[in-house]
Biopython code that builds the backbone (N, CA, C, O; Angstrom):
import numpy as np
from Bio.PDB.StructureBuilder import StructureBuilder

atoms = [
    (1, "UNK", "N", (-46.450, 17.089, -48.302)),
    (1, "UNK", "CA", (-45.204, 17.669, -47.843)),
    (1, "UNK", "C", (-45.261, 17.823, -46.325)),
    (1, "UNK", "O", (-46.244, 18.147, -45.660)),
    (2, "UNK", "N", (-44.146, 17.561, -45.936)),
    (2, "UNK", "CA", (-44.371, 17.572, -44.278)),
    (2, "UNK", "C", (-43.529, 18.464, -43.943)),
    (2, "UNK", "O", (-42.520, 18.658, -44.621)),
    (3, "UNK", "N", (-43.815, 19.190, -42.789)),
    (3, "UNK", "CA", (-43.010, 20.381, -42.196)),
    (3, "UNK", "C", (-42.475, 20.204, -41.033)),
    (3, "UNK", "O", (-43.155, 19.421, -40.369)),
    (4, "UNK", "N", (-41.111, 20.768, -40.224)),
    (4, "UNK", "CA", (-40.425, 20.034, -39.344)),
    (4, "UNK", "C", (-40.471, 21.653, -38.638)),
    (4, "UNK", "O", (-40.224, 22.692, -39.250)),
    (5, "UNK", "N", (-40.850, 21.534, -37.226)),
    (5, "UNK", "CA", (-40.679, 22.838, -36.440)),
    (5, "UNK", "C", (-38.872, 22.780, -35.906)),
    (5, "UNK", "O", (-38.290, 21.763, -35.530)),
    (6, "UNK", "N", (-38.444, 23.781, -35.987)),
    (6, "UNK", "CA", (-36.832, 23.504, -35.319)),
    (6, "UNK", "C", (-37.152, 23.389, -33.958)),
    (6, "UNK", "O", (-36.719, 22.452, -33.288)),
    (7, "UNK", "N", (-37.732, 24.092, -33.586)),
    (7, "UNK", "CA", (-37.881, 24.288, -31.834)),
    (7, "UNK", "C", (-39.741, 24.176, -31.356)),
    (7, "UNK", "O", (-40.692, 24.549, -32.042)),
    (8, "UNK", "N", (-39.762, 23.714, -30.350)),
    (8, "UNK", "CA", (-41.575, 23.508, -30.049)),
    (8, "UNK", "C", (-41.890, 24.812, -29.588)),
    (8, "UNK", "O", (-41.369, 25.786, -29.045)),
    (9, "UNK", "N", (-43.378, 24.250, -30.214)),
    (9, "UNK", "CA", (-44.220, 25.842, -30.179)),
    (9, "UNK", "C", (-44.772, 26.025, -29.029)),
    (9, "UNK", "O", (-45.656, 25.324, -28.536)),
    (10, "UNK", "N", (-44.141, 27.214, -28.446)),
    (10, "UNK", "CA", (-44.339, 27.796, -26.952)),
    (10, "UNK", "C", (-45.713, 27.306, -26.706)),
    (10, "UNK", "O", (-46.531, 27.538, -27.595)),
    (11, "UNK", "N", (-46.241, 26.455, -25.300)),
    (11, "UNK", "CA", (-47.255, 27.153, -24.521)),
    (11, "UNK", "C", (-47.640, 27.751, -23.929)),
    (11, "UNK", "O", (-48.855, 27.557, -23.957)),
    (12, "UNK", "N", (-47.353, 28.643, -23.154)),
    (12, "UNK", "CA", (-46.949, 29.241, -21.971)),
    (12, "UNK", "C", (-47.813, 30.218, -21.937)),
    (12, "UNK", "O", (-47.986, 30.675, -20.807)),
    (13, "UNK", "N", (-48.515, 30.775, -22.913)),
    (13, "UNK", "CA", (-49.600, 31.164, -22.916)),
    (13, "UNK", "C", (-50.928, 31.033, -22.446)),
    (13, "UNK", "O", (-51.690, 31.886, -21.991)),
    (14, "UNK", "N", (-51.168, 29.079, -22.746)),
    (14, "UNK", "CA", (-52.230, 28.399, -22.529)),
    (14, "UNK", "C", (-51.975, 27.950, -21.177)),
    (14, "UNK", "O", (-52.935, 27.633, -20.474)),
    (15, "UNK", "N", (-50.695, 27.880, -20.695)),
    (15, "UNK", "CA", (-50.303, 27.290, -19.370)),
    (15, "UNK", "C", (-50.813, 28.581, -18.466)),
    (15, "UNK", "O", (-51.422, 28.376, -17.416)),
    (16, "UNK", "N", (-50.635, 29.424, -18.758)),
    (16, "UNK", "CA", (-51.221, 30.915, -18.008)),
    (16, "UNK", "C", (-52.299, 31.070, -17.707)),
    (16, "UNK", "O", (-52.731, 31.216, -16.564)),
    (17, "UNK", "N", (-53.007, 31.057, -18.916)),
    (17, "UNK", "CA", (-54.624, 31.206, -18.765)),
    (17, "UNK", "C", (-55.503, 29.965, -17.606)),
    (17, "UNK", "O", (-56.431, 30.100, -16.808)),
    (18, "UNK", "N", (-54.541, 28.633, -18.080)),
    (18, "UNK", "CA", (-55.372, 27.672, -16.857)),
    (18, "UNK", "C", (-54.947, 27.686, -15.720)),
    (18, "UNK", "O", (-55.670, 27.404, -14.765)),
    (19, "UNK", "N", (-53.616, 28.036, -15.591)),
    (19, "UNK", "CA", (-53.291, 28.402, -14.010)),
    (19, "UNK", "C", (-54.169, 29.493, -13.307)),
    (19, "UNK", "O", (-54.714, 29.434, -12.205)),
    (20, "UNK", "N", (-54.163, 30.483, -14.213)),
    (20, "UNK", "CA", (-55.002, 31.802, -13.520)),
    (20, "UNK", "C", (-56.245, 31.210, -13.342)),
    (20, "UNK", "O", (-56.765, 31.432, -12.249)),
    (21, "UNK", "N", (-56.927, 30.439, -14.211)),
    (21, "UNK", "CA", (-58.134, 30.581, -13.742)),
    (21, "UNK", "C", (-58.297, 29.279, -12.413)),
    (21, "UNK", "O", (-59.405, 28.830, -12.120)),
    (22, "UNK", "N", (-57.214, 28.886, -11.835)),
    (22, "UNK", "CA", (-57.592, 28.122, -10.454)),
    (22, "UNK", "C", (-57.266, 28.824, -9.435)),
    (22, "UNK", "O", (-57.661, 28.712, -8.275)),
    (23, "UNK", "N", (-56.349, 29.742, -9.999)),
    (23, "UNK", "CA", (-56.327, 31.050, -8.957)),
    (23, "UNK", "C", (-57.172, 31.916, -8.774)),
    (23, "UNK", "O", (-57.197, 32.505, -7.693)),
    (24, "UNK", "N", (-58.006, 32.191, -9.699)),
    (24, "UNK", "CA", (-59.177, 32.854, -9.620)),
    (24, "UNK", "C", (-60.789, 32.446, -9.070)),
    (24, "UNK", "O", (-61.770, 33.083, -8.685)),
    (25, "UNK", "N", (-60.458, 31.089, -9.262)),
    (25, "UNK", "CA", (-61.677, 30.160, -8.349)),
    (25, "UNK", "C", (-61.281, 30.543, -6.998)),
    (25, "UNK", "O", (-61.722, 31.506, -6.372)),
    (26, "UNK", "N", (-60.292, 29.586, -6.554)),
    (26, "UNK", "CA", (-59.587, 30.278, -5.591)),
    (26, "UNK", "C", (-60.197, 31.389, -4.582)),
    (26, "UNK", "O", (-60.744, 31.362, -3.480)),
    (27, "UNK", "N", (-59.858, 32.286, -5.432)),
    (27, "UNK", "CA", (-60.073, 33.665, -5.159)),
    (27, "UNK", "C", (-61.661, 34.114, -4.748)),
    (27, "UNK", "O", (-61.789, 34.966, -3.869)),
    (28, "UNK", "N", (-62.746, 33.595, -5.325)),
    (28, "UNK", "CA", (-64.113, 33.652, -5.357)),
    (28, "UNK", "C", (-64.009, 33.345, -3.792)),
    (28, "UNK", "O", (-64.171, 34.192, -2.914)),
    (29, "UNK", "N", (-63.680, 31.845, -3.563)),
    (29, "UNK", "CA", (-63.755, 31.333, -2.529)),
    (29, "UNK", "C", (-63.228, 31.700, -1.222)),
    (29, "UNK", "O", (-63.975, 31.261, -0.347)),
    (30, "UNK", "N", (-62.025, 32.467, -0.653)),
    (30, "UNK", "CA", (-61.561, 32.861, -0.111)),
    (30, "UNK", "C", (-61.748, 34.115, 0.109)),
    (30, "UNK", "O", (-61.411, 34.332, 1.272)),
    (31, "UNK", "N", (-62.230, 35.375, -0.564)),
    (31, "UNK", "CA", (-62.861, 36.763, -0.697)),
    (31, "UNK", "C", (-64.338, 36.282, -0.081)),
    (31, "UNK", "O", (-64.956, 37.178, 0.494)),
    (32, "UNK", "N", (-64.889, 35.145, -0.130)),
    (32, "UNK", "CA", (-66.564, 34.739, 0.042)),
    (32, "UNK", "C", (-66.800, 34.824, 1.581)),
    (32, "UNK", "O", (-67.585, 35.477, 2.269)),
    (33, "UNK", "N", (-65.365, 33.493, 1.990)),
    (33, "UNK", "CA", (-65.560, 33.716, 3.263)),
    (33, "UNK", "C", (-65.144, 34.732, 4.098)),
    (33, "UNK", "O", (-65.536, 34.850, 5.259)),
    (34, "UNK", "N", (-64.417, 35.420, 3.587)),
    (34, "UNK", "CA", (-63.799, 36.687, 4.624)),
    (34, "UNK", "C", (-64.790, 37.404, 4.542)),
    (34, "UNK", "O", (-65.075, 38.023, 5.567)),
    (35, "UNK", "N", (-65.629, 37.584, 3.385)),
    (35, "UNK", "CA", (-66.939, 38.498, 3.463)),
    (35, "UNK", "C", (-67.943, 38.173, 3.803)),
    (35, "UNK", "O", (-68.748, 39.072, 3.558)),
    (36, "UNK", "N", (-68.418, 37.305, 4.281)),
    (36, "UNK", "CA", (-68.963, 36.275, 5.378)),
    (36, "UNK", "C", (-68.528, 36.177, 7.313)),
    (36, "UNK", "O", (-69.251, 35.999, 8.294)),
    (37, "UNK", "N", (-67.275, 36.357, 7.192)),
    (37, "UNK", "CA", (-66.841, 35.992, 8.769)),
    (37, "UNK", "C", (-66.673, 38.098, 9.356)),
    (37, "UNK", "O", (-66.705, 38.416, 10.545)),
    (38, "UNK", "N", (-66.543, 38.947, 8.424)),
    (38, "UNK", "CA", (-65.794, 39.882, 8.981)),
    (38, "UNK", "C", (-66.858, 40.977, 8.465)),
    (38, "UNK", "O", (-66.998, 41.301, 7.286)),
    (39, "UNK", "N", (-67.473, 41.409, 9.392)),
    (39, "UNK", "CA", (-68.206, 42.334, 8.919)),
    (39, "UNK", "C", (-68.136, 43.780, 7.970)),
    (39, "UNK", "O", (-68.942, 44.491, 7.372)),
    (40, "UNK", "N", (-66.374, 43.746, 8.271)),
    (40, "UNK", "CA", (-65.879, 45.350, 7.497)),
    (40, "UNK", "C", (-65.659, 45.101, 6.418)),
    (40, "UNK", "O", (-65.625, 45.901, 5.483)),
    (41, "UNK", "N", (-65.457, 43.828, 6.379)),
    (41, "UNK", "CA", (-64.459, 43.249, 4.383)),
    (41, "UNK", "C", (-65.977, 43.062, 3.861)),
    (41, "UNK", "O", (-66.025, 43.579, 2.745)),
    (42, "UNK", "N", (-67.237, 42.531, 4.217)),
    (42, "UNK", "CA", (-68.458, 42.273, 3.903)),
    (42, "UNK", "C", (-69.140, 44.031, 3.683)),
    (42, "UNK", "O", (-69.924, 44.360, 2.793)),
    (43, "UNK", "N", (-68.810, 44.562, 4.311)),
    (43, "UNK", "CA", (-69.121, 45.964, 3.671)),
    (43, "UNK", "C", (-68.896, 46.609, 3.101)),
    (43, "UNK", "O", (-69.701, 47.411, 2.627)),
    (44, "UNK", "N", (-66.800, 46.558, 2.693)),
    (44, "UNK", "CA", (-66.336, 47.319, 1.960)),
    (44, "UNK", "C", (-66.656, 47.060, 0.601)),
    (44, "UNK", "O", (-66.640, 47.923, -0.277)),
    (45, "UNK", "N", (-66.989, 45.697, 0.409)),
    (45, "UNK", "CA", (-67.350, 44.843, -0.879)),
    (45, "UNK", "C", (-68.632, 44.933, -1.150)),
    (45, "UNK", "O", (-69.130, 44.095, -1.901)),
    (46, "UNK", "N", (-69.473, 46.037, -0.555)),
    (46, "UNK", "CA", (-70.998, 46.204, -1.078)),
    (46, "UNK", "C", (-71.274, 46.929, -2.332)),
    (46, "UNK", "O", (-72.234, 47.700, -2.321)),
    (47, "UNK", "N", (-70.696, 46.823, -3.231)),
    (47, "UNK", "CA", (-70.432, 47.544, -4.192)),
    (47, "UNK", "C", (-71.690, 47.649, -4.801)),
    (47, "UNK", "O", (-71.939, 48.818, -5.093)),
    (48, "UNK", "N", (-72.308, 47.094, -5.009)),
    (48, "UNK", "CA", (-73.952, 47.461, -5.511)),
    (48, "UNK", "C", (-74.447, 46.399, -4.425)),
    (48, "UNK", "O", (-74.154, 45.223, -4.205)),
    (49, "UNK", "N", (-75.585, 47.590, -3.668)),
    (49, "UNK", "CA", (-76.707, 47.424, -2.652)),
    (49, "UNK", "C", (-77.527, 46.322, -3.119)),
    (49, "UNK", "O", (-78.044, 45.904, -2.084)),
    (50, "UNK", "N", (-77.997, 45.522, -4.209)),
    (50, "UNK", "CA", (-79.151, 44.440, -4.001)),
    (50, "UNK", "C", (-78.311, 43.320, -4.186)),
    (50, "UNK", "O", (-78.826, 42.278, -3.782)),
    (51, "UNK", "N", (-77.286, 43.216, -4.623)),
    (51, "UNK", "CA", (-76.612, 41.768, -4.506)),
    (51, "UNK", "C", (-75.551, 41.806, -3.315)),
    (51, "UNK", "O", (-74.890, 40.779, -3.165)),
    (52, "UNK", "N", (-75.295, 42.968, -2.378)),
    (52, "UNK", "CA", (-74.618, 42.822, -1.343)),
    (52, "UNK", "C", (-73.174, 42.884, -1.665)),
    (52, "UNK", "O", (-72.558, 43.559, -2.490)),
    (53, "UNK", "N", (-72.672, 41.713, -0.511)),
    (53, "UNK", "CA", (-71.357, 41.632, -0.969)),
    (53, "UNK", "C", (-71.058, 40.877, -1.969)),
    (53, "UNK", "O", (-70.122, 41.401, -2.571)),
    (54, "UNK", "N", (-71.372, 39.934, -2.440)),
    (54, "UNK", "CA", (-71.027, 39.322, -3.448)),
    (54, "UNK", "C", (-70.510, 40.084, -4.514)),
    (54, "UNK", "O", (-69.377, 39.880, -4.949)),
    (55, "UNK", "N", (-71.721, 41.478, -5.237)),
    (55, "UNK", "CA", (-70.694, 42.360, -5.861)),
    (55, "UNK", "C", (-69.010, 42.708, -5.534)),
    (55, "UNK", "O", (-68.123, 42.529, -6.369)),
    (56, "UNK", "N", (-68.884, 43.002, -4.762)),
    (56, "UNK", "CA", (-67.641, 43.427, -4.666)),
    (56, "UNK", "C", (-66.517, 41.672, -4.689)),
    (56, "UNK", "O", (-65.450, 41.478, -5.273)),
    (57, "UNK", "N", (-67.295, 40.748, -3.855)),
    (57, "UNK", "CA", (-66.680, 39.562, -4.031)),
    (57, "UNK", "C", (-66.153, 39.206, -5.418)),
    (57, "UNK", "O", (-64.990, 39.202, -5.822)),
    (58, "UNK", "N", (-67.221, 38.925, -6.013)),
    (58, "UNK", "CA", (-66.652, 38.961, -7.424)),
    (58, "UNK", "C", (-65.874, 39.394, -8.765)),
    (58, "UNK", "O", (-65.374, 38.826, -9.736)),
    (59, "UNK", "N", (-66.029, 40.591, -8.334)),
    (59, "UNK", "CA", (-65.437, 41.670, -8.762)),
    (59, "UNK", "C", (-63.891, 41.699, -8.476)),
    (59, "UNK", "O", (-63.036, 42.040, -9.292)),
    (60, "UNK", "N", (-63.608, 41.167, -6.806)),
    (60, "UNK", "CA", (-62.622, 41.470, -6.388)),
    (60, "UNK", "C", (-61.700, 40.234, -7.177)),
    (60, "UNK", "O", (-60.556, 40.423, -7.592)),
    (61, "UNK", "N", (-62.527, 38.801, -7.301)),
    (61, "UNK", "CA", (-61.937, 37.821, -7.920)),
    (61, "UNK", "C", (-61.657, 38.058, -9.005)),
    (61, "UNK", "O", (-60.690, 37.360, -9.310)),
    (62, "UNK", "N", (-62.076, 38.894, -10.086)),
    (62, "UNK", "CA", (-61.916, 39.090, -11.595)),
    (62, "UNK", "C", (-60.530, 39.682, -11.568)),
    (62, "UNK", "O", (-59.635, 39.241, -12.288)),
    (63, "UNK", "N", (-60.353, 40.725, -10.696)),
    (63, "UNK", "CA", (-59.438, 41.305, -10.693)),
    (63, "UNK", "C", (-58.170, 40.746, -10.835)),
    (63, "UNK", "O", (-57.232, 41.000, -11.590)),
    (64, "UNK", "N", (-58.393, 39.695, -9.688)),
    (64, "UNK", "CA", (-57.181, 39.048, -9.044)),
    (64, "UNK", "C", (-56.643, 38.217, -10.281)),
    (64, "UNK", "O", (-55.489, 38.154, -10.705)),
    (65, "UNK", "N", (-58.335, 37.301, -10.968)),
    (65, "UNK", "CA", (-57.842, 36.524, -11.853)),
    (65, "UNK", "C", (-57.097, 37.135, -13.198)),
    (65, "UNK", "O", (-56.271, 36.488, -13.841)),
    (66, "UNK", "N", (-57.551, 38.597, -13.552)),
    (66, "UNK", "CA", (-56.934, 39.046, -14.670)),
    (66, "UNK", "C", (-55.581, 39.621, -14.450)),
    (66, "UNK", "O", (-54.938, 39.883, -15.467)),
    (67, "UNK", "N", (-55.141, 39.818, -13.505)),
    (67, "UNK", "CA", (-53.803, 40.377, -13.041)),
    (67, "UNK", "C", (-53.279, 39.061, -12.700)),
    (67, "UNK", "O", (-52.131, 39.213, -13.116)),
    (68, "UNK", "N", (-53.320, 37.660, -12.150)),
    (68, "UNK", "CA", (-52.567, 36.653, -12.536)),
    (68, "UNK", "C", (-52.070, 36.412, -13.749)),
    (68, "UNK", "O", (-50.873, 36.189, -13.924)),
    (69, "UNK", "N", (-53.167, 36.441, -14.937)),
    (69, "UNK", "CA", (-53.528, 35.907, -15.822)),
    (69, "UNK", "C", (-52.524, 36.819, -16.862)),
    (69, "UNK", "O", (-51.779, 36.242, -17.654)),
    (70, "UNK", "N", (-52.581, 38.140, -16.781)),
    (70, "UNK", "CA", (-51.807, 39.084, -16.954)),
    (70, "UNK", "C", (-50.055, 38.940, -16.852)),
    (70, "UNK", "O", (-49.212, 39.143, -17.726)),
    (71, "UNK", "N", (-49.909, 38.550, -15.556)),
    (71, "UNK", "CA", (-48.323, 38.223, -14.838)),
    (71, "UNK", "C", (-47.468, 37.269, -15.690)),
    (71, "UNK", "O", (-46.394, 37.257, -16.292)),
    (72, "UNK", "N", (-48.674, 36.359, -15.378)),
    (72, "UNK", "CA", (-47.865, 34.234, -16.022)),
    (72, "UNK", "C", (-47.658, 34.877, -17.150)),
    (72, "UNK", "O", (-46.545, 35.279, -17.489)),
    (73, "UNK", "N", (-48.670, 35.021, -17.795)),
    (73, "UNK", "CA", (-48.700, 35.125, -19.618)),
    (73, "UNK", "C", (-47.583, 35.779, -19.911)),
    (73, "UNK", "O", (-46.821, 35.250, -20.720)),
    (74, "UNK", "N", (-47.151, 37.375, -19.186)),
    (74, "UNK", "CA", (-45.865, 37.946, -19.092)),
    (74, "UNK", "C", (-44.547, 37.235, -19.082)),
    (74, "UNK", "O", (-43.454, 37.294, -19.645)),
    (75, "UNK", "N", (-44.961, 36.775, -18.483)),
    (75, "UNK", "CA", (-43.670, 35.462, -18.082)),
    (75, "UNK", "C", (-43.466, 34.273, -18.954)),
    (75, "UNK", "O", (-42.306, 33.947, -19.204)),
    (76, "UNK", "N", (-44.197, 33.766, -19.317)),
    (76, "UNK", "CA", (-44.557, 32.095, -20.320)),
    (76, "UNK", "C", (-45.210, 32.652, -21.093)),
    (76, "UNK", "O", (-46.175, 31.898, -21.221)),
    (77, "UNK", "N", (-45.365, 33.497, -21.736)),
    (77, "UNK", "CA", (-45.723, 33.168, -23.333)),
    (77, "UNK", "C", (-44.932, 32.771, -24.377)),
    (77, "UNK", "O", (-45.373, 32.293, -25.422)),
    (78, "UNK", "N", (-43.512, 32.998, -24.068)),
    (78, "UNK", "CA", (-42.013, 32.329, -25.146)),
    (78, "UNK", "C", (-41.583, 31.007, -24.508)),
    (78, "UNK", "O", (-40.920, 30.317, -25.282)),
    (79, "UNK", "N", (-41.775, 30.499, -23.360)),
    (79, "UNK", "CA", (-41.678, 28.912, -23.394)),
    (79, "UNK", "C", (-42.984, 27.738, -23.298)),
    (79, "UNK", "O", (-44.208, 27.622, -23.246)),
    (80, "UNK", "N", (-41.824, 27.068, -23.318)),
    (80, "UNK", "CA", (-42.866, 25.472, -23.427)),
    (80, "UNK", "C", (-42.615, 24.840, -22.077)),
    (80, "UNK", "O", (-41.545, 24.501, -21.573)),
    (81, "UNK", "N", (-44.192, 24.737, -21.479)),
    (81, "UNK", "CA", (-43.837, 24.457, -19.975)),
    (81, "UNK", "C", (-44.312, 23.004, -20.215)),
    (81, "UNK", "O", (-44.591, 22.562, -21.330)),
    (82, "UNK", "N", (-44.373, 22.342, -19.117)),
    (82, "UNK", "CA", (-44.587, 20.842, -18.688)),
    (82, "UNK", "C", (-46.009, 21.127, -18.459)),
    (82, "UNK", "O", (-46.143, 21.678, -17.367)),
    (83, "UNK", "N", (-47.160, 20.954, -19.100)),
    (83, "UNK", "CA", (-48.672, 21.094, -18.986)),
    (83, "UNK", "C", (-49.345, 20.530, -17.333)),
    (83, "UNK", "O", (-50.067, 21.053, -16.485)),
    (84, "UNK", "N", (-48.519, 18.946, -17.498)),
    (84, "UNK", "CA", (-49.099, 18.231, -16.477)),
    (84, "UNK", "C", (-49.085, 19.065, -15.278)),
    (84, "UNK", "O", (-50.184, 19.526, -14.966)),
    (85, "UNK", "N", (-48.066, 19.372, -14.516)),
    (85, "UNK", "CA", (-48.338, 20.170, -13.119)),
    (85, "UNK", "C", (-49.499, 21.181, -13.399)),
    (85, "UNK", "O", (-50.474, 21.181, -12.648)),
    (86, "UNK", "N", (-49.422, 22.036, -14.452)),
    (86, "UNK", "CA", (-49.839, 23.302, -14.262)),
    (86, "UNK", "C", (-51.360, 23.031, -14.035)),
    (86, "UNK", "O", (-52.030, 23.583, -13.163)),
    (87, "UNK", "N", (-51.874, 21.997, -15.040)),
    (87, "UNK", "CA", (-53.308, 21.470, -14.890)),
    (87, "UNK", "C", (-53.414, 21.287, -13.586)),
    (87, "UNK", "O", (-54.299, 21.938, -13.031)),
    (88, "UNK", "N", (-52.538, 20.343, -12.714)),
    (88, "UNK", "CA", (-53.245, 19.743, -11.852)),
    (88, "UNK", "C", (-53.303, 20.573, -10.863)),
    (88, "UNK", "O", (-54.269, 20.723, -10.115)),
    (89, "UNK", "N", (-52.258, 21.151, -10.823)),
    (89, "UNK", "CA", (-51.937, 22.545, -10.020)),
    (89, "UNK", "C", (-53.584, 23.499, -9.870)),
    (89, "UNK", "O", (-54.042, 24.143, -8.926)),
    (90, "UNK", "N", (-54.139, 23.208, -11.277)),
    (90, "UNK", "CA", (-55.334, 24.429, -11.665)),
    (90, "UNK", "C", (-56.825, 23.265, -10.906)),
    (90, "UNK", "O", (-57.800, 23.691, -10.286)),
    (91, "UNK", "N", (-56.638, 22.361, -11.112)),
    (91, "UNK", "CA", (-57.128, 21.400, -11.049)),
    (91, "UNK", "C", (-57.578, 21.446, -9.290)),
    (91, "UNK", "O", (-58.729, 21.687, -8.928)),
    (92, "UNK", "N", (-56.711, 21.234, -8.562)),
    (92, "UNK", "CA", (-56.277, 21.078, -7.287)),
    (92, "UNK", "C", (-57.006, 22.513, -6.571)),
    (92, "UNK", "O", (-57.883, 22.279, -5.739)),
    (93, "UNK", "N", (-56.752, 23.655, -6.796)),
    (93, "UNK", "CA", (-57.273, 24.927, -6.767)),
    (93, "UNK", "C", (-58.554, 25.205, -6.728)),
    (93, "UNK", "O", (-59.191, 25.640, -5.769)),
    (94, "UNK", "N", (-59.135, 24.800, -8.385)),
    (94, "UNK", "CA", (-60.635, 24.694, -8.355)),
    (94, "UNK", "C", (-61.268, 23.948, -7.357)),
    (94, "UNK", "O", (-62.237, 24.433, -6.772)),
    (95, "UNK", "N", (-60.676, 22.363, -6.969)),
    (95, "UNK", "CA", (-61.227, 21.541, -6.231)),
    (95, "UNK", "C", (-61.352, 21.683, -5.012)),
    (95, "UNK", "O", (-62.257, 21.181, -4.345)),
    (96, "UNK", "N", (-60.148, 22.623, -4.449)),
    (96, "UNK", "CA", (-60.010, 23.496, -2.788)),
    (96, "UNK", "C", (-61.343, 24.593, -2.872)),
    (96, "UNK", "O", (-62.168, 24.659, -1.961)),
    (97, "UNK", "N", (-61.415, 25.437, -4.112)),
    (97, "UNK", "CA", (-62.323, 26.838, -4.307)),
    (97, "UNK", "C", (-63.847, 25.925, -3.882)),
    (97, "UNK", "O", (-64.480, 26.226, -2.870)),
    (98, "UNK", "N", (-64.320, 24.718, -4.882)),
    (98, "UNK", "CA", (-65.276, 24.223, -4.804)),
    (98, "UNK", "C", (-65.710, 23.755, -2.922)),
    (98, "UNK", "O", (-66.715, 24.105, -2.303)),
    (99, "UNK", "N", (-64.736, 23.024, -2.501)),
    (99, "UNK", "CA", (-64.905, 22.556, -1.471)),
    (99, "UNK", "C", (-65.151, 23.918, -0.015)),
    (99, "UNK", "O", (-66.003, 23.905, 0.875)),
    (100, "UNK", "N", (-64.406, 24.618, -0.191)),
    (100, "UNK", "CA", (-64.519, 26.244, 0.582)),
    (100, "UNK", "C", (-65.938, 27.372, 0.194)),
    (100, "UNK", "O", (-66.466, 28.340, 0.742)),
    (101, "UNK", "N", (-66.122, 26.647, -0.955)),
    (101, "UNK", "CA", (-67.889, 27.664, -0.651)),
    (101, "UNK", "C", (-69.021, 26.229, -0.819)),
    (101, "UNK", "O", (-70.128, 26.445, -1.312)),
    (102, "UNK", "N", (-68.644, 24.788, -0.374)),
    (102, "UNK", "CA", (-69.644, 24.261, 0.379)),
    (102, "UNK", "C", (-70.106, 24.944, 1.747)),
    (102, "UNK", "O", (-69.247, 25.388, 2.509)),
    (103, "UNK", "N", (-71.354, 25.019, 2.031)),
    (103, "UNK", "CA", (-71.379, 25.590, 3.060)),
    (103, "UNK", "C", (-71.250, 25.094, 4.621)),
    (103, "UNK", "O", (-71.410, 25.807, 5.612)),
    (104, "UNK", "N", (-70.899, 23.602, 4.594)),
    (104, "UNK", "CA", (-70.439, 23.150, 5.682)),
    (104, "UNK", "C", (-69.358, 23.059, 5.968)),
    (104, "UNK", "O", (-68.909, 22.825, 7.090)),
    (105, "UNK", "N", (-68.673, 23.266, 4.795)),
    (105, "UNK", "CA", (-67.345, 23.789, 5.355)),
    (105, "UNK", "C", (-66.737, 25.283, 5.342)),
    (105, "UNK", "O", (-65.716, 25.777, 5.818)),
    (106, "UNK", "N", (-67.859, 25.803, 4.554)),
    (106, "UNK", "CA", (-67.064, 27.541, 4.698)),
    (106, "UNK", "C", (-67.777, 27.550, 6.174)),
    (106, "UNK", "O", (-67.000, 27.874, 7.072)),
    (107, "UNK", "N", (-68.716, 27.341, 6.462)),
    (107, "UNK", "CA", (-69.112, 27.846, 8.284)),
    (107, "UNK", "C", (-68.249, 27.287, 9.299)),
    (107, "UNK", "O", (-68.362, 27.575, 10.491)),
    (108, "UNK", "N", (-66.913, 26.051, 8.577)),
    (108, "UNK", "CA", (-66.099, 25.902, 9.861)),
    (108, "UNK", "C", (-65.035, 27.080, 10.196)),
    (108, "UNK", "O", (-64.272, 27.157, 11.159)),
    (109, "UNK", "N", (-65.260, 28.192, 8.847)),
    (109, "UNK", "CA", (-63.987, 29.475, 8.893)),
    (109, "UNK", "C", (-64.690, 30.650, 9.780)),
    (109, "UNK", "O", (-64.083, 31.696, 10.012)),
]
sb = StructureBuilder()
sb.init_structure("model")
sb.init_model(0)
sb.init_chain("A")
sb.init_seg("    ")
for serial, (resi, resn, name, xyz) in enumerate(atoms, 1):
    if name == "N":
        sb.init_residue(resn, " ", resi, " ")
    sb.init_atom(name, np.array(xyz, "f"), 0.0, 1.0, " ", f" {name:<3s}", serial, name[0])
structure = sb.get_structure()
């Protein structure tokens, strides 16, 4: 027996979760170097003394990524988006995040 959906089954859910998480790479990367170039953002983010700033770096990225992740999903969980952008969109993000904590190029910031 075969079953016929009237209307397609929302993604907008799954479109959320992969967007956030290139925003949240992102985010690693850009919190890394400011806590790197600026000595006050590198301190305020010392959130536990033996890993430095990175604690707070990371931390600060989780945040960011679960309050994106939080927003979209708010927004797109009842439609059906076009996958392709959103990937590449996430795609594109990670590949900027990756390239920004090489370290020959985060030391050009």
């Amino acid at each position: 027996m075969k079953t016929q959906f009237s209307q397609p089954l929302a993604n907008g859910a799954g479109a959320a979760a992969i967007l956030s998480a290139g925003v949240g790479a992102l985010a690693v990367a850009v919190i890394a170097i400011a806590a790197d170039k600026v000595s006050a953002i590198g301190h305020a983010l010392n959130i536990y003394k033996p890993t430095g700033p990175l604690s707070g770096v990371t931390t600060s990225a989780i945040a960011i990524w679960l309050l994106t992740w939080l927003v979209l999903d708010r927004s797109w969980r009842k439609r059906d988006l076009a996958l392709g952008p959103i990937v590449a969109a996430a795609l594109i993000l990670l590949g900027v995040s990756v390239l920004l904590t090489f370290p020959p190029l985060a030391d050009l910031f």
